[in-house]
N, C-alpha and C positions, 0 to 999 in steps of 0.2 A: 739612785735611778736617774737617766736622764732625763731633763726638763722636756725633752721634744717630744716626750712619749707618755701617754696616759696612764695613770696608775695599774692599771690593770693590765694583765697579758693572758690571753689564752689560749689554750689546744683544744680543736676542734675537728670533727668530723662533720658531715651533711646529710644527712637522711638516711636510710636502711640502704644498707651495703655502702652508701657514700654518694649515693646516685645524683647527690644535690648536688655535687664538687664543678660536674664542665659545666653546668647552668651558671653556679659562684663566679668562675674564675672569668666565662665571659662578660657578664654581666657586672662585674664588680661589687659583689655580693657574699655578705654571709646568710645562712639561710634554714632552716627546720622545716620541717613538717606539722601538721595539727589535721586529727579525725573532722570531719565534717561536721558531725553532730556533738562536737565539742568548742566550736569555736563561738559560739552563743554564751555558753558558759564562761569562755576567759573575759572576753569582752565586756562581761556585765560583771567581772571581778569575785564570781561564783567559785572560790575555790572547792570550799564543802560540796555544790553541787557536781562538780567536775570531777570531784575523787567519787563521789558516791556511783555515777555514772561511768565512769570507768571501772568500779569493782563491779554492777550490774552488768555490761554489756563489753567490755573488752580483754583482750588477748595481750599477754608483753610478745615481743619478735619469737621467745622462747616456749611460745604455747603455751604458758600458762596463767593462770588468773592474778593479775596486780595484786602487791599489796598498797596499802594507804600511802608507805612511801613514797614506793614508785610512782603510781598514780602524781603524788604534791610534786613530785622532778619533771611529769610530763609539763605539768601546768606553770612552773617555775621555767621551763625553758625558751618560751613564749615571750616570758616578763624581762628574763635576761637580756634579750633578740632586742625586743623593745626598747628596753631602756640604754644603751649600750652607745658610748657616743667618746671617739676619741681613744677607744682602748685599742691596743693592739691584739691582732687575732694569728693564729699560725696552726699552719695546715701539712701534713705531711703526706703526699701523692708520689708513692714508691720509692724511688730511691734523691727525689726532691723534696726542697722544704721549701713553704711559700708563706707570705705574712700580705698581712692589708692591717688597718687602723680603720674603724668604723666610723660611719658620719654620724651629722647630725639630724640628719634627715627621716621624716619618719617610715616605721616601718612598712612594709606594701603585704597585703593579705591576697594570693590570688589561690580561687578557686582549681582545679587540675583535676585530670585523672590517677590514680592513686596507683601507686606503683606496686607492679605483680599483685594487681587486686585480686581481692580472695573472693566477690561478688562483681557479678556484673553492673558498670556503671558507678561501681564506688568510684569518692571522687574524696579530696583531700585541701584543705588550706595550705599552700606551700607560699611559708612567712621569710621575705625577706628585709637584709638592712643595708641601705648602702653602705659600701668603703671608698674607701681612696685607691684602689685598685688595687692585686695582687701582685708580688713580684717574687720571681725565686733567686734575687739574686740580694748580696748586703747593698751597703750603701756606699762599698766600695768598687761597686761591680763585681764580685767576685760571687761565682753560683755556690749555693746552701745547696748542701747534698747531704744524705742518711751517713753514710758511710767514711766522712769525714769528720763524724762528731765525735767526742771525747765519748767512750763508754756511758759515763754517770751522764750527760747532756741527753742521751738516748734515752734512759729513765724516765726521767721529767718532761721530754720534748716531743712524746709518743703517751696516746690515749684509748683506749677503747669505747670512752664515753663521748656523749654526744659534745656537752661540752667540760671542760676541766679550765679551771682559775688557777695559773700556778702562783706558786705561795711562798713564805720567805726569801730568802734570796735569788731565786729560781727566776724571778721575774727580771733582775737586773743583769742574768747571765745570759739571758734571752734577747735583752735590749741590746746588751755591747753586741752578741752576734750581729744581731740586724746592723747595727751601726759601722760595724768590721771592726770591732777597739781590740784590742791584744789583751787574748785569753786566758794568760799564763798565769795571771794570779790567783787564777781557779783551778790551774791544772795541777800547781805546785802545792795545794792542799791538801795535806794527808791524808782526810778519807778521796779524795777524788785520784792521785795515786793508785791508795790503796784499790779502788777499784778497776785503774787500768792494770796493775799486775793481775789481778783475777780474772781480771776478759780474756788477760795475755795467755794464761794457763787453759784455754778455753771452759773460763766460767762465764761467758757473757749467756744472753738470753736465749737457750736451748731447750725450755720449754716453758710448757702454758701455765704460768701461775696460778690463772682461775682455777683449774681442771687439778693440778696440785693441792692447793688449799682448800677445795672440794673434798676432797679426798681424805687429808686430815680432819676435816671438821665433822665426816661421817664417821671416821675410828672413835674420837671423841664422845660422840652422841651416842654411838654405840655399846661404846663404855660406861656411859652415864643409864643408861637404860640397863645396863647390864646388874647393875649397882641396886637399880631402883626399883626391886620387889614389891616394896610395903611391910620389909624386913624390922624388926624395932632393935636399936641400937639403944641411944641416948632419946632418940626422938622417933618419930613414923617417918620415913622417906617416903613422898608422895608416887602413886604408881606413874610409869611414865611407858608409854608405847610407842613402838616403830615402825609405823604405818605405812610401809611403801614395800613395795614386791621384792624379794632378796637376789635381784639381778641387776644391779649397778644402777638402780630408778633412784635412791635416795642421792647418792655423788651426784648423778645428774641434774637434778631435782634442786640441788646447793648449789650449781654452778651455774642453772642458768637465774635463781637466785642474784648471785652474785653478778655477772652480769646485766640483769635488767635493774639492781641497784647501782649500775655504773662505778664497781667499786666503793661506792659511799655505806658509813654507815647510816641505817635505816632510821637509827632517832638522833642524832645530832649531824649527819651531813659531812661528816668529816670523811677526809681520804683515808680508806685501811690500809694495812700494808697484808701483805698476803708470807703465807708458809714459806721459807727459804730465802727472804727477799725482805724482812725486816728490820728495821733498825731501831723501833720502839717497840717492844713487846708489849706493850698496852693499846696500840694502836690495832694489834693483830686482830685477823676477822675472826668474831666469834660467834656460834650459833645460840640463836637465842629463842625460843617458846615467846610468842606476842601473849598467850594466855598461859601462866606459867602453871595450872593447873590443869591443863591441857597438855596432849601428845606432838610426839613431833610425827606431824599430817600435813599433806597438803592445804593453804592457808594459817596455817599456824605455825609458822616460821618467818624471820627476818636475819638479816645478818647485820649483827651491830659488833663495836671496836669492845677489846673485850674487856677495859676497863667501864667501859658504859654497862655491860653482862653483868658485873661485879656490883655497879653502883645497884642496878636495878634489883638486882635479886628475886625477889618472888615478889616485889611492885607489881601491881597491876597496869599494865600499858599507859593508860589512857591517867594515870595516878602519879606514875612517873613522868610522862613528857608535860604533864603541869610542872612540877615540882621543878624540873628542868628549867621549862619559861619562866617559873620566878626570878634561878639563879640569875637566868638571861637579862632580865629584866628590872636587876636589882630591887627584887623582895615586890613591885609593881605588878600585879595580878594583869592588870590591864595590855 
């Protein structure tokens, strides 16, 4: 990685719909959103209260009631913005790409009116951080465009989350771009190849993975409930029900799911990979019962990697993300 550039690099968007972006790009700014009657809570370092209060009183974009995850990413996105000093940031605005490197400067909290408020007079915390200014062009002069990127770069260089950290080497293919350095030693790499011959046969991105992997994950559950009478085999198979109306509300129901977890899994954070689009099958999204003694219902579901599904088993939630923190934590409860 180059020395000129901060360890970190990320893809990001700006607010619902993206409406932050011409306020950023004037301004010099990256920037989020925070509810009004939650920014009491980040400030005084209230996580617990913050998720509690958004399980009580808020909506995800997708109409439906947070889980704890989601909830901890609102509040995490905040502390990211915050702390955030030197890293490089990149933004894709139609068929441009733009980057800035964040300051040092601290972040600015202004109150606003909240966009397409759902009440009158709602009003919103709109958190910004300076940068060093945006540019859509390298550092050669030469303009960064969608349509000139290698297939695989479009992958990784494209998010639907608010914000995304890329990771392994992702970061330093990012950097030579900005920098204009010659590409070719990533292009000449078998799986990178292999994916321009598959773009070339028109397998590039032709449809909605969410909405795909939605879709498998209700064949699945459906099958698992199918299975799960209370039949005796070797053992009792616990009864399990499917609680949502039989007109495409459960697909639904998983996808926007999956969206308001930005992609991540729900108890370690990690990026899934989705149906068709995998290159770890343990990574894949799997649906998971938060009370495994419980149906799949609205509130009782999350979508975790589905080796995490595997680990957890019939754990109890709140039994497993300890046991988790230990690993995390080597064996240190604290």
């Amino acid at each position: 990685m180059s020395a000129k550039f901060a360890q970190k690099v990320f893809i990001a968007n700006f607010g619902h719909e993206n409406y932050l972006w011409p306020d950023c790009l004037k301004r010099a700014a990256i920037a989020t959103f925070q509810d009004e009657d939650l920014q009491s809570f980040w400030l005084a370092g209230d996580r617990a209260g913050y998720i509690a209060h958004c399980l009580a009183t808020k909506k995800t974009s997708s109409g439906i009631t947070p889980i704890a995850p989601v909830a901890g990413r609102w509040f995490n996105l905040a502390t990211e913005l915050a702390s955030t000093e030197g890293d490089v940031w990149i933004h894709r605005e139609k068929d441009e790409i733009w980057w800035t490197i964040s300051r040092a400067d601290e972040m600015e909290a202004s109150l606003e009116p909240a966009y397409k408020p759902k009440h009158p007079g709602e009003r919103v915390y709109v958190l910004r951080k300076p940068t060093t200014g945006w540019s859509n062009k390298n550092k050669s002069g030469i303009l960064l465009t969608w349509a000139a990127l290698h297939p695989k770069a479009r992958e990784f260089l494209f998010t639907e989350a608010t914000f995304q950290q890329l990771r392994g080497d992702n970061p330093d293919y990012a950097l030579a771009l900005i920098e204009g350095d010659d590409l070719q030693g990533w292009h000449k790499r078998s799986d990178w190849k292999a994916k321009e011959d598959k773009a070339g046969r028109g397998a590039a991105r032709t449809f909605d993975a969410a909405a795909v992997t939605a879709v498998n994950l209700a064949k699945i559950a459906r099958a698992t409930v199918a299975a799960s009478n209370g039949q005796q085999v070797l053992r009792t198979v616990k009864n399990k029900d499917l609680r949502f109306a039989p007109t495409g509300e459960f697909e639904k129901y998983i996808e926007a799911l999956l969206r308001d977890q930005e992609g991540r899994c729900a108890i370690t954070g990690i990026e899934m990979q989705y149906f068709g689009r995998e290159g770890d099958s343990q990574l894949l999204c799997s649906l998971d019962r938060i009370n495994s003694d419980g149906h799949y219902e609205p509130g009782n579901l999350q979508i975790v990697c589905r080796f995490v599904n595997k680990w957890k088993s019939d754990t109890k939630d709140d039994e497993f993300r300890r046991l988790l923190a230990l690993v995390r934590n080597n064996g240190d409860p604290g």
